[in-house]
PASEBA-1860 file (N, C-alpha, C; in nm, 3 decimals):
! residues 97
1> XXXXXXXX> 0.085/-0.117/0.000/0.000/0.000/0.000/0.090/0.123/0.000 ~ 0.066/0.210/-0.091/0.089/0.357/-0.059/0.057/0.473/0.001 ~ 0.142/0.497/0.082/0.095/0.636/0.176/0.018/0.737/0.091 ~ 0.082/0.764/0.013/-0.134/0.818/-0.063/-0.237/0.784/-0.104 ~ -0.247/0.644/-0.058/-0.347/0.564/-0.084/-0.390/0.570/0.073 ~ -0.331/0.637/0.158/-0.382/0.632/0.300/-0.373/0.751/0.383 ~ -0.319/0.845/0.336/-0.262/0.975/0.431/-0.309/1.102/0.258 ~ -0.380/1.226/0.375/-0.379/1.288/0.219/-0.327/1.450/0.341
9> XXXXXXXX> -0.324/1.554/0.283/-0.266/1.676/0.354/-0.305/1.662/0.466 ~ -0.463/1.645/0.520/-0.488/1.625/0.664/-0.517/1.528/0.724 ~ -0.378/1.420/0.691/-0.384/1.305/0.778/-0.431/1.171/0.735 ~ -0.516/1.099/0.793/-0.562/1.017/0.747/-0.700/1.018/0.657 ~ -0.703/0.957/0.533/-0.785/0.960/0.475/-0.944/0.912/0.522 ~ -1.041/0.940/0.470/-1.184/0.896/0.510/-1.196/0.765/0.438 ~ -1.147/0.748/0.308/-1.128/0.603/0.247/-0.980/0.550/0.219 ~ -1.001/0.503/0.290/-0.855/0.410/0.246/-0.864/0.333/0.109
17> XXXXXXXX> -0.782/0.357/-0.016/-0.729/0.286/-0.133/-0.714/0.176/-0.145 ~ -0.736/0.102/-0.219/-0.687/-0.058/-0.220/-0.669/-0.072/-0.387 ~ -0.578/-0.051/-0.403/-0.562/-0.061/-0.592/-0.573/-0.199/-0.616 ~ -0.660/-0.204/-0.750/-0.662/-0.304/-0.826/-0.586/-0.444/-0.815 ~ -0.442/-0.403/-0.830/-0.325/-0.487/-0.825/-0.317/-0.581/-0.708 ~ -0.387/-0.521/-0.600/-0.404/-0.570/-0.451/-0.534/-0.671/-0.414 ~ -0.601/-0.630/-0.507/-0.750/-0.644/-0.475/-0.745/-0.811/-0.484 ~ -0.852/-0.930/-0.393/-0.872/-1.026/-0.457/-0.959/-1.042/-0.582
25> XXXXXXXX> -0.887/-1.132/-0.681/-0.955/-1.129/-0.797/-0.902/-1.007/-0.947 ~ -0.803/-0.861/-0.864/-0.782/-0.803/-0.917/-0.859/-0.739/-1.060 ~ -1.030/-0.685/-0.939/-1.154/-0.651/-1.077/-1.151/-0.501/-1.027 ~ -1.112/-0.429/-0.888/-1.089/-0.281/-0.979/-1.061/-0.231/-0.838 ~ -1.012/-0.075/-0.806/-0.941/-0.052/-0.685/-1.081/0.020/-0.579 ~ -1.044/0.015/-0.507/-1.147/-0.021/-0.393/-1.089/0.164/-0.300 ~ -1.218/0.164/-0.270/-1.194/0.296/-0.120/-1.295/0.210/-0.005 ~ -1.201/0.218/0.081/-1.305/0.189/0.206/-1.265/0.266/0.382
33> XXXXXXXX> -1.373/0.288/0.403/-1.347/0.390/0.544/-1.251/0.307/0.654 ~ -1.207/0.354/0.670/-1.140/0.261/0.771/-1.182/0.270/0.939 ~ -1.149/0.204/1.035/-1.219/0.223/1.126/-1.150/0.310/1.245 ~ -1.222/0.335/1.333/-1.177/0.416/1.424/-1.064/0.403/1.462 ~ -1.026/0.284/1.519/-0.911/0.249/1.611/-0.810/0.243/1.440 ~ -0.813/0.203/1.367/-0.720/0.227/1.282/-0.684/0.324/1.228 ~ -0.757/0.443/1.266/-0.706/0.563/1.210/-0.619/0.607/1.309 ~ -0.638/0.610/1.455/-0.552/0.643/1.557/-0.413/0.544/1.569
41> XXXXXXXX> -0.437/0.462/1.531/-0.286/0.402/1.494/-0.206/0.469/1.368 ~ -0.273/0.487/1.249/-0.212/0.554/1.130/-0.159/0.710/1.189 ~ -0.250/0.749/1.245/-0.210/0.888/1.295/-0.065/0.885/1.398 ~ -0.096/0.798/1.416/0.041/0.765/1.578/0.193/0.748/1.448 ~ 0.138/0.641/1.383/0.241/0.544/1.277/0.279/0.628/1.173 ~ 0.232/0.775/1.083/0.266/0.809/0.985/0.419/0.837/1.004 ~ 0.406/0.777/0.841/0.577/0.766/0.818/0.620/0.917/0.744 ~ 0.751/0.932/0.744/0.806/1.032/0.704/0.800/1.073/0.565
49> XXXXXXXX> 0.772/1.218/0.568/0.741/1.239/0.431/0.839/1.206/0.333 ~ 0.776/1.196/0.232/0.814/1.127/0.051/0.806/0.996/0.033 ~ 0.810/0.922/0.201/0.800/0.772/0.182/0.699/0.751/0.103 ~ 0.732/0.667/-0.017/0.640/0.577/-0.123/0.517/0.484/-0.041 ~ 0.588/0.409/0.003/0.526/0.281/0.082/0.458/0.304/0.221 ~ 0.406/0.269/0.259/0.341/0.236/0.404/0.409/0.187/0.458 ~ 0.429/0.046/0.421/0.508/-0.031/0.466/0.671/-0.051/0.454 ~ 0.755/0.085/0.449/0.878/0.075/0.345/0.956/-0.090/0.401
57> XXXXXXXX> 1.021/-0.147/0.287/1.145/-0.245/0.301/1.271/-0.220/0.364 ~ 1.295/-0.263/0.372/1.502/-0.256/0.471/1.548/-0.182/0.350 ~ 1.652/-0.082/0.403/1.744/-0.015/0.312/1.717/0.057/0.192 ~ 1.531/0.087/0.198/1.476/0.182/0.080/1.456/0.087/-0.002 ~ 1.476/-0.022/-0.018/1.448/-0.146/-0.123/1.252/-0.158/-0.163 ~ 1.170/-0.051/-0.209/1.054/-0.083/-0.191/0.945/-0.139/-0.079 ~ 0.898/-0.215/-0.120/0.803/-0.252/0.012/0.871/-0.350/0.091 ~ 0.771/-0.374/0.172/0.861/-0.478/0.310/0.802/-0.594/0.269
65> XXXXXXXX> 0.887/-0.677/0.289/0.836/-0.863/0.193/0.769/-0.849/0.283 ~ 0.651/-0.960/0.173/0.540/-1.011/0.236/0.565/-1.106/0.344 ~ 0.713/-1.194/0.374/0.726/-1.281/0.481/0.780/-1.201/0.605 ~ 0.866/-1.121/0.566/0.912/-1.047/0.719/0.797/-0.995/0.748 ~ 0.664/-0.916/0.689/0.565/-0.849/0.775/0.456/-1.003/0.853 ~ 0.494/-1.116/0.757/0.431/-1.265/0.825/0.535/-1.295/0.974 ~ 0.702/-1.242/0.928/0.720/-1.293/1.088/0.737/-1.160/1.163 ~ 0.680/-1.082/1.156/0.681/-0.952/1.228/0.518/-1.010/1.311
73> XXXXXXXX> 0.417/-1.014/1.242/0.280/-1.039/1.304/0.317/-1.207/1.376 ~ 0.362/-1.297/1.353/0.371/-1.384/1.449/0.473/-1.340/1.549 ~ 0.559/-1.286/1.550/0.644/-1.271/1.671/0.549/-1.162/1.755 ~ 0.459/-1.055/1.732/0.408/-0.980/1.777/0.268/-1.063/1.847 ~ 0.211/-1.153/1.832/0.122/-1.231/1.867/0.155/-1.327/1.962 ~ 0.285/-1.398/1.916/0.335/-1.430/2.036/0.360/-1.373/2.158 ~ 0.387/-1.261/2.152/0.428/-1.172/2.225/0.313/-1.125/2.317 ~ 0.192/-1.073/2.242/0.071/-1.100/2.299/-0.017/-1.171/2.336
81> XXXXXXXX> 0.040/-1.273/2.314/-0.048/-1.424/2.305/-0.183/-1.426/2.272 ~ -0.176/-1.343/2.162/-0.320/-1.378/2.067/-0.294/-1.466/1.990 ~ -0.201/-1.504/1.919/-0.264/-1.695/1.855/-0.322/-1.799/1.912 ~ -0.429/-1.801/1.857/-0.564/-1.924/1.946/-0.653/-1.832/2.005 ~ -0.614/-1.750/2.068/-0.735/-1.675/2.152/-0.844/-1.596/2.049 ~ -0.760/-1.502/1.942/-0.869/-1.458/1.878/-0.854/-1.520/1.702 ~ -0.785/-1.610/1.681/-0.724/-1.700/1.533/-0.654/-1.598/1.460 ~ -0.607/-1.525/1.504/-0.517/-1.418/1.400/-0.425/-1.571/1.250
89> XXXXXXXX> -0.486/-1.487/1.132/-0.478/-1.540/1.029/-0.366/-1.482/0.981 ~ -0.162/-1.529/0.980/-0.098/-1.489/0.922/-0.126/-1.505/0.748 ~ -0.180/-1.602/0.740/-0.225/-1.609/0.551/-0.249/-1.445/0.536 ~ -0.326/-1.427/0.578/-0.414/-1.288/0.518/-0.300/-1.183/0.458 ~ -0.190/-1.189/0.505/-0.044/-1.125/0.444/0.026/-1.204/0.371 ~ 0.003/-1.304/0.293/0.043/-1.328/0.172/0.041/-1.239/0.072 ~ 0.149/-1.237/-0.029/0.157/-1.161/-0.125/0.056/-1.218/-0.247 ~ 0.004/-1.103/-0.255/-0.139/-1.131/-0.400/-0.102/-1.175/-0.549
97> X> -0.091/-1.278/-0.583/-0.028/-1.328/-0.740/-0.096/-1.235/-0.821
END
């Protein structure tokens, strides 16, 4: 995802972007509101301006692989010990063919 697909001059957007390329099925790009508690995290989390990505990669290399943000959310779950309690689905961060 791109930070202008999520952040516009004042902050966080009212629809969040989901381009095409992302989409399941890849049939056309999507806006959707996002929810409360996720906007106060984006607001906390915005990244530094010109960043491309949301998610930037190690060393400016584009986005952050789809497996380090898979072992970033399991080590963070562990950590909280939400796996099992609420089924947090690492699939759901697979990269979209």
């Amino acid at each position: 995802m791109n930070t202008i697909d999520t952040y516009d001059v004042q902050g966080v957007r009212s629809e969040l972007l989901i381009r095409k390329g992302n989409t399941k099925g890849k049939q056309g790009t999507r806006a959707i509101p996002p929810h409360t508690e996720l906007v106060k995290l984006l607001e906390v989390y915005r990244p530094s301006s010109g960043k491309v990505y949301l998610f930037p990669g190690r060393h400016g290399r584009g986005h952050i692989n789809p497996l380090s943000a898979d072992a970033i959310l399991r080590l963070a779950c562990a950590n909280t010990q939400l796996v099992g309690v609420i089924g947090v689905l690492t699939k759901k961060l697979r990269k979209a063919e």
